[in-house]
N, C-alpha and C positions, 0 to 999 in steps of 0.2 A: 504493500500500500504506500510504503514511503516512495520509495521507488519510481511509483507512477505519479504521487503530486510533484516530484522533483523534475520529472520529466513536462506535465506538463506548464511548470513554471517555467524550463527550460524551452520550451517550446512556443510561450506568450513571451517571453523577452525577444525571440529572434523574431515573431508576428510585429511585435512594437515597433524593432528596428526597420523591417521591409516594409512597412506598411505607411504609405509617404502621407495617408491622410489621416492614421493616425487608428487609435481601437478604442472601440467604447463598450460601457459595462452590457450592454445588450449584444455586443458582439461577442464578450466573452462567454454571456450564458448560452449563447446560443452555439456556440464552436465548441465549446469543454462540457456542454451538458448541466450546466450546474446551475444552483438558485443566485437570484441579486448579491443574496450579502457575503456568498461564495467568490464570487467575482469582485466584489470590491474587495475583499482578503488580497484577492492574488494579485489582484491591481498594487495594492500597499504593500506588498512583497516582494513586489518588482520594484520597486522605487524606494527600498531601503535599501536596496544591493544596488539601485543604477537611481542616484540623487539626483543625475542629467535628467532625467524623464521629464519631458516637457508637456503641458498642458496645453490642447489649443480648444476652439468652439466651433463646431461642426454644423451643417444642416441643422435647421429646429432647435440651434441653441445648446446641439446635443453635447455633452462635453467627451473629449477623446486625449488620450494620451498615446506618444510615439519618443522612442528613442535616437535621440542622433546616433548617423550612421559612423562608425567605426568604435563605437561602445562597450561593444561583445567581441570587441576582437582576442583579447586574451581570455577569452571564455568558451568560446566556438574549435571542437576536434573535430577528427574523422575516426570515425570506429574501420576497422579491416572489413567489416560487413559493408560499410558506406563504399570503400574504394575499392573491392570486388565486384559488388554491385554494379559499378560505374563502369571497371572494365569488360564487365562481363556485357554491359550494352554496348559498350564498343564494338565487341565482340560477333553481336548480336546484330545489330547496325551494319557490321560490313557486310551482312548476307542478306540482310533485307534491306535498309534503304542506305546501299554507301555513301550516296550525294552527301549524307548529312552524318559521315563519319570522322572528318576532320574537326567541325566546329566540335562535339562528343569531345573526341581527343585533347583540344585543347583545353575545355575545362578540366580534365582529370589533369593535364599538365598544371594547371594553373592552382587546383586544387592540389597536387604533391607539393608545389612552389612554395605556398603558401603552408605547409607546416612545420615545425621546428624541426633540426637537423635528427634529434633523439628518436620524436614520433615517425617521422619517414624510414627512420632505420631499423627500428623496430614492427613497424608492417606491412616495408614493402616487402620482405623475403615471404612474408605469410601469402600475401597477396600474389604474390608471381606465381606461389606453388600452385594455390586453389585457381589461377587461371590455366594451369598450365591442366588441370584436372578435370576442368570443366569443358566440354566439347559441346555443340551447338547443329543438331543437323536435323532443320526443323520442316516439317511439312504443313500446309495447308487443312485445316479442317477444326475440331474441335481437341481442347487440351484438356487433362486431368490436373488438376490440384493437389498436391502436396503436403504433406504433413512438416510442418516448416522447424516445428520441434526437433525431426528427427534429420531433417537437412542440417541443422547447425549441427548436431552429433555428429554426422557424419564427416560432413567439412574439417571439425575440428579434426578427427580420428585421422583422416584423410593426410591433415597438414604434421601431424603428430605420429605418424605412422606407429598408431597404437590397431592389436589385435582387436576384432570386436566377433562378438557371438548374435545372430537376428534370426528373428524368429519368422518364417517364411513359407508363406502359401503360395505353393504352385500345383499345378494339373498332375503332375506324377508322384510328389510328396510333400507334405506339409512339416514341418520340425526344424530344430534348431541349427544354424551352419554356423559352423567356423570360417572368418573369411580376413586376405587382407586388404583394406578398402583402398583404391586406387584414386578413381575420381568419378566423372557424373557425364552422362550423355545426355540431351534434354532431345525431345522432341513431339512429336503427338501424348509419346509416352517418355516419363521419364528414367532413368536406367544407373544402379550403380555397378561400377563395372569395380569387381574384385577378385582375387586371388582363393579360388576357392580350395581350401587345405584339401581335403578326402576327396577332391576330385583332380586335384593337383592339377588347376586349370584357370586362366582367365576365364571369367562368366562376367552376364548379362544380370540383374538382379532388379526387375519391375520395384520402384521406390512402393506404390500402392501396395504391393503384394509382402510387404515389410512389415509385420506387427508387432516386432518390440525388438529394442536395440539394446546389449551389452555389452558396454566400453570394458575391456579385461585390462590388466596391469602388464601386458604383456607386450612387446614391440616389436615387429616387423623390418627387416632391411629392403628398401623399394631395389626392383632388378634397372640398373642404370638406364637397360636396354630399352626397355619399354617404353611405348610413346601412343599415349591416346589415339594420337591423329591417324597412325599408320594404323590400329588396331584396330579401327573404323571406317578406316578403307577397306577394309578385306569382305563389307560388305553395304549391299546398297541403302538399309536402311539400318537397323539396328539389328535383325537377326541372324546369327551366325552360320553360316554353312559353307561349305565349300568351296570356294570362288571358283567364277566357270566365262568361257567368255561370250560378250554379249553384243550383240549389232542389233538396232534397231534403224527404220528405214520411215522416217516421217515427209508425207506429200508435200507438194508445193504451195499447197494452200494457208499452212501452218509453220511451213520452214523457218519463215523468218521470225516464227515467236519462240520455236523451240530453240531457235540458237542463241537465244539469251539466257537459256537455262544449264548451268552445273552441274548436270544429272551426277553424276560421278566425279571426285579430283580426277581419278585418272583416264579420262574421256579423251577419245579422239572427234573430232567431228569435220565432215567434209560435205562441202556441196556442190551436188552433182550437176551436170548441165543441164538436164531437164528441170531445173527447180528445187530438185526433193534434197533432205538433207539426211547423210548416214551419219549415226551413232555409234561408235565404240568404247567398250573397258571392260575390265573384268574385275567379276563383285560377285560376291555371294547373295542372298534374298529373294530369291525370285518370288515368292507373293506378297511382297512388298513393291517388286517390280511391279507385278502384275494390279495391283491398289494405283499404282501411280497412273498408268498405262491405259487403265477405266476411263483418265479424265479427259485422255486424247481420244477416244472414242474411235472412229475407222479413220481416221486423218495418221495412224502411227501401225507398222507393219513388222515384228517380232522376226528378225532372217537369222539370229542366232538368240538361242539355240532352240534347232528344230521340232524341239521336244516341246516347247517352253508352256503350251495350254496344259500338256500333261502333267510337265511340274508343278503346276498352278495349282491343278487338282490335286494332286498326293499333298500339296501343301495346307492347302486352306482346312 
C-alpha cells in the first residue's frame, strides 16, 4: 500500500511538471480515483517536497497548480524494465513501421545520455542481455496476453542465468520440467525458448501453457554458441521441424506487394519476366507456412515442396 501512494505521488509530480496549464483538484480525483480531500493531501505533499509549485487560475476561476520544468530533474530514473521496454520497441518498430525507427532511437539515446554514469553502468549490461533474448517474429491476427508476473521471473532468471523448475500443460504431458531459460520469442503466440535438462534439448515452451514458476538456487552456464536469431531461422514461424526447402511462385497481380515482405531472413527472391515473383529459403513449419499462404489465396502457387498440401494435412 505504501508502495502504490509513493508511486502515485511520484507520478502527480511529473503530471505537474508536463502539464503547461497546470492540475487541478478535480483532475486529481478524477485520474487517481480518489475523494476531494484525498487530492488536496497529495496536492500538499507535492509542495512540501517541491516549494516551487506555482499557483495559477484557470477557466471558471478554477484554481490549478504546475511545477516548473527542470524541478524533478534529480528525482526522475529509468528502471531496466523502462529501457528494455524502449529497446525492445525499437526493436519492434524496425519490423513494422521502420520510417519511425530513428526518431525511437534517438530518444533511448537521449534517455541513456541523460542518466548518471553509475545508473547507465549498472543497467545497460542487464539491458543488452534481455535484448539480446528477446526475439520478435510477429504475424498478423489476434494476440494472447500474458501473465506479466511470471515474465519479470522469467526475465530476471533469464539475465541471472538461475535454474528454474515450471509447471506445464501441454497435449502429451502435463508436470513439472526442469529447464535453463534462454530468452522469449513473441509472436501471435508467445514462446520461452529453454534448455530442457531430461530432454537435453532446446525447446519451445507456450508462456500461456506455464502455470507456476520455481526460481531454484541453482545456476546455469549459457552455451556461448547459441544465438536466438539463428535458432529461429531454422524455422518459419515458431515451430520446430526439420528445415526442408521451399519455392513459392506468386502471380503478377500480387508481385509487387509480396516483394515487400520478409517471409524468411534467409529468402531469395526473383522476378521473373512474365510478372510473377519466385520465393526461396529453407525453414522448417510448414503449417505455419500453410496459415500464412491462406491469406494469399490462388494469387500464390506452393513448387517446393511437392508434397506441401500433404504436409499440411499430417500437420494440422
Amino acid at each position: 500500500m505504501f508502495y502504490e501512494k509513493t508511486q502515485k505521488l511520484l507520478e502527480l509530480s511529473l503530471w505537474m511538471q508536463n502539464a503547461d496549464a497546470g492540475v487541478s483538484i478535480a483532475d486529481i480525483m478524477q485520474k487517481f480515483g480518489v475523494s476531494k480531500r484525498t487530492a488536496i493531501r497529495m496536492k500538499d505533499m507535492i509542495k512540501e517536497q517541491f516549494p516551487q509549485m506555482r499557483e495559477i487560475c484557470g477557466a471558471h476561476n478554477t484554481k490549478r497548480w504546475f511545477i516548473p520544468q527542470g524541478a524533478l530533474n534529480n528525482y526522475v530514473g529509468f528502471s531496466l524494465n523502462e529501457v528494455n521496454a524502449l529497446q525492445n520497441a525499437v526493436k519492434l518498430m524496425k519490423k513494422k513501421n521502420p520510417q519511425d525507427v530513428d526518431s525511437l532511437e534517438m530518444i533511448l539515446h537521449k534517455i541513456k545520455a541523460s542518466m548518471s554514469n553509475e545508473s547507465r553502468m549498472r543497467i545497460e549490461p542487464d539491458a543488452e542481455a534481455l535484448l539480446q533474448a528477446e526475439g520478435y517474429a510477429l504475424r498478423p491476427g489476434p494476440r494472447i496476453v500474458v501473465n506479466k508476473e511470471f515474465m519479470q521471473t522469467l526475465r530476471n532468471a533469464v539475465i541471472a542465468c538461475k535454474v528454474i523448475k515450471i509447471k506445464y500443460q501441454s497435449k502429451s504431458k502435463d508436470g513439472w520440467r526442469t529447464v535453463h531459460p534462454y530468452g522469449f520469442l513473441y509472436g501471435n503466440k508467445h514462446y520461452l525458448i529453454a534448455w530442457h535438462t531430461q530432454r537435453k534439448a532446446m525447446c519451445y515452451f507456450d508462456l500461456n501453457n506455464i502455470q507456476k514458476i520455481n526460481v531454484t538456487d541453482e545456476y546455469f552456464v549459457r552455451d556461448p554458441d547459441f544465438s536466438l536469431e539463428e535458432f529461429s531461422k531454422q524455422s518459419f514461424g515458431v515451430y520446430q521441424e526439420e528445415p526442408f526447402e521451399v519455392e513459392w511462385l506468386f502471380d503478377k497481380e500480387v508481385a509487387a506487394d509480396a516483394a515487400k515482405y520478409v517471409f524468411h531472413p534467409t529468402q531469395e527472391m526473383h522476378l521473373n519476366d512474365d510478372g510473377t515473383l519466385t520465393v526461396k529459403f529453407c525453414a522448417g513449419g510448414v503449417l505455419e507456412m500453410g496459415w500464412h499462404l491462406y491469406t494469399w489465396g490462388k494469387h500464390v502457387k506452393v513448387i517446393k515442396p511437392k508434397d506441401f498440401k500433404k504436409r499440411v494435412m499430417q500437420s494440422a
